[in-house]
N, C-alpha and C positions, 0 to 999 in steps of 0.2 A: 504493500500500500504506500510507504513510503517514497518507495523506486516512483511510481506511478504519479503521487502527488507533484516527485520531485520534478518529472519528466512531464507534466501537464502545468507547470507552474509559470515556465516563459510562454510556452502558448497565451496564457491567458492573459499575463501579461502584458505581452505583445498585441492582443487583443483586447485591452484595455488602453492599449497608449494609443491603438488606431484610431479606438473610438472618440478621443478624447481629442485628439489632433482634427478627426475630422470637426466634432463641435467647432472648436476654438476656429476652424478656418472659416466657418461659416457663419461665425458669426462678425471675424473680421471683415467675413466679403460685405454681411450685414451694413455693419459700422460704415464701412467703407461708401458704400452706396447713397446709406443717408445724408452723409457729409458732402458728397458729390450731387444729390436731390434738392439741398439748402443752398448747394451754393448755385444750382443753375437758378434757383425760384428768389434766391438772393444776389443777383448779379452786382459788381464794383458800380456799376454807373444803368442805374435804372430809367428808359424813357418811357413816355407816354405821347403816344401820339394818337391826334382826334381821328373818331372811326365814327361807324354808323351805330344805333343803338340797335344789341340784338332784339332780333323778332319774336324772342320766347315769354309768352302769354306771362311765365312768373316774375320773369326781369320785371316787365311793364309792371305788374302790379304791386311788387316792392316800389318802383319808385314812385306810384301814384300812393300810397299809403305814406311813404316821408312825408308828400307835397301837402295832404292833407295835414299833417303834422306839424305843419309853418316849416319846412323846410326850401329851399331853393335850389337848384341847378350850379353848382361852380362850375360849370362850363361845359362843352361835351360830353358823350360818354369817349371814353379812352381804351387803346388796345395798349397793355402792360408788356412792356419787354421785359418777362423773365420767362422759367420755361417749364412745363408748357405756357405760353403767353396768354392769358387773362383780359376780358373786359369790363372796364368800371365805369360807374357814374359816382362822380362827386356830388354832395349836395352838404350844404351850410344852415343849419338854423337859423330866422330872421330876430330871436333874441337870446338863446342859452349859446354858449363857448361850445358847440357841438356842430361837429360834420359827421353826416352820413355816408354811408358807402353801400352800393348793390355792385355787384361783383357777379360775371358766369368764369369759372374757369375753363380753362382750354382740355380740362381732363377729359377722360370717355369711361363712363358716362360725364358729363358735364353737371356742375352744382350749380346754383344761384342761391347767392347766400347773400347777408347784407349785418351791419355792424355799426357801433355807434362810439365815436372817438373824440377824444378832449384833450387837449395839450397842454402839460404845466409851465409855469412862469420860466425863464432864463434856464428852458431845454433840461429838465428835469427829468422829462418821462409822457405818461400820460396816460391816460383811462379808458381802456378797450371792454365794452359791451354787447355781447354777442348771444345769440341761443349754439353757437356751434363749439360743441365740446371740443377740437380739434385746436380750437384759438390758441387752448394753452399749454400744446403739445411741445412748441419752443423754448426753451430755459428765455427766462428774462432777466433783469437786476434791479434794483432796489428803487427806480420809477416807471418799473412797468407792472401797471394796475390793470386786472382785469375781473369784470365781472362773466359769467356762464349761465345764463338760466336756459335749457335745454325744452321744447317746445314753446318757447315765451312769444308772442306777439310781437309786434315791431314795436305799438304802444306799450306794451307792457318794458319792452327793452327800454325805449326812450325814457318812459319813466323813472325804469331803477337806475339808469343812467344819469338823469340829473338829480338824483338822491345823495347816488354816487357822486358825482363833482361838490357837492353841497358837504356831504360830509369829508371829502377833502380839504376843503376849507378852512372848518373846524380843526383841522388839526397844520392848520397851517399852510398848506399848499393851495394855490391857488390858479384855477384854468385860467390861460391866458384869451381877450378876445380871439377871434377865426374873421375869414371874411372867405368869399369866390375868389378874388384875386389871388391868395396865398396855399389854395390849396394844392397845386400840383409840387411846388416845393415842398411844402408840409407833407405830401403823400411820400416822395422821395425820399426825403431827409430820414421819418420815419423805418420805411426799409432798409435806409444804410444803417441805420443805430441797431435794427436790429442783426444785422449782416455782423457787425465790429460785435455786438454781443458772444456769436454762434462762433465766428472764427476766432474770439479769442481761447476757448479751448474746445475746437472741435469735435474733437474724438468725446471727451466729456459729458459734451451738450447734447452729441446726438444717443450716447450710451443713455444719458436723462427720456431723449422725447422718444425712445425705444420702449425704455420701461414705463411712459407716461400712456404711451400709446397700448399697450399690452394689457397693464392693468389698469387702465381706463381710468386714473388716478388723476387726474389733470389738475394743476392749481386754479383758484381762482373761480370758483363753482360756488354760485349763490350773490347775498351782499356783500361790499368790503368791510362793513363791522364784523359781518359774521363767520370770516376768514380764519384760519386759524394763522398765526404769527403775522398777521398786518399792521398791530402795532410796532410791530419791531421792526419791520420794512418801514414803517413810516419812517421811525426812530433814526435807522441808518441810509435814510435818506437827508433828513434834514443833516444829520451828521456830517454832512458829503460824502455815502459811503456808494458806492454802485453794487 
């Protein structure tokens, strides 16, 4: 029995280290892929050039439900150069620090989704409100606020959206006004902050939005009181901390 153990021992072994190589390779290819998927949907220098608005019945009625909302048009709807490349329509509240966004992506099947964003004072961060759990599959830093309510209305988002901004306030932080003119910079600028976020430790980040996506764990799910460690982001934000 001995003999036998001794003599089945490297087999198994050896069949333990294959297995275990091949994991680890696969999930490097994993790794690898995601890093490569951020960085084409987050390119160095992001354009937006004016397009037609698509023709899909839900695009249209997301942006007719903003308008109803006192929202406004900043300008075209836009085809997004990343990749696959994206089209959006900007829109501006006529009095809350809030733009809107309706989005189809270039995926297949294609999504139409839409989101509700605020910007803080001298480039802090800002406040993403969304129903799409995905929002907060990207690692972010310590000014980037997001709410999640998963089947919510557009009004219901908008709502807890200027809750949200309101209770930033309160603790100090404050939206900066928006306008039409500013938003294609502001759309831009946003993507690059998020790009320097992902690439400063890539491999990291995308190990993070791997396991975020897997266990369906995402931050930022519900109010920002009712967050778990949002004071302490506040905290080491005011602090200067990223």
């Amino acid at each position: 029995m001995k003999d036998l153990t001794a003599k089945a021992m490297p087999i198994v072994m050896g069949l333990l280290i294959g297995f275990l190589v091949m994991v680890l390779a696969g999930a490097a290819l994993l790794i690898a892929t995601v890093v490569m998927t951020v960085a084409g949907a987050l390119p160095r220098a992001v354009t937006l050039t004016p397009t037609v608005e698509p023709g899909d019945p839900a695009f249209r009625a997301l942006v007719d439900r903003y308008q109803r909302l006192e929202f406004q048009p900043a300008g075209p709807a836009y085809t997004v150069g990343i990749a696959p490349a994206a089209t959006i329509v900007g829109l501006v509240h006529s009095s809350e620090p809030v733009y809107g966004t309706v989005f189809r992506t270039g995926t297949v099947p294609a999504v139409v989704a839409s989101d509700f964003i605020s910007l803080l004072e001298n480039d802090r961060g800002g406040l993403t409100t969304s129903a799409n759990t995905r929002g907060g599959t990207l690692p972010g830093d310590a000014g980037s606020f997001r709410q999640c309510f998963p089947g919510a209305t557009p009004e219901q988002l908008f709502a807890a959206h200027c809750e949200g901004v309101k209770w930033l306030k309160t603790r100090g932080l404050r939206c900066r006004p928006l306008s039409a003119s500013s938003f294609v910079a502001d759309f831009t600028r946003a993507l690059g902050r998020q790009r320097a976020i992902f690439m400063a430790n890539p491999v990291g980040n995308a190990v993070r939005a791997v396991w975020r996506t897997a266990s369906q764990k995402t931050p930022g799910r519900g109010r920002l009181p009712d967050q778990p460690g949002i004071d302490a982001q506040v905290r080491r934000l005011l602090a200067g901390g990223r």
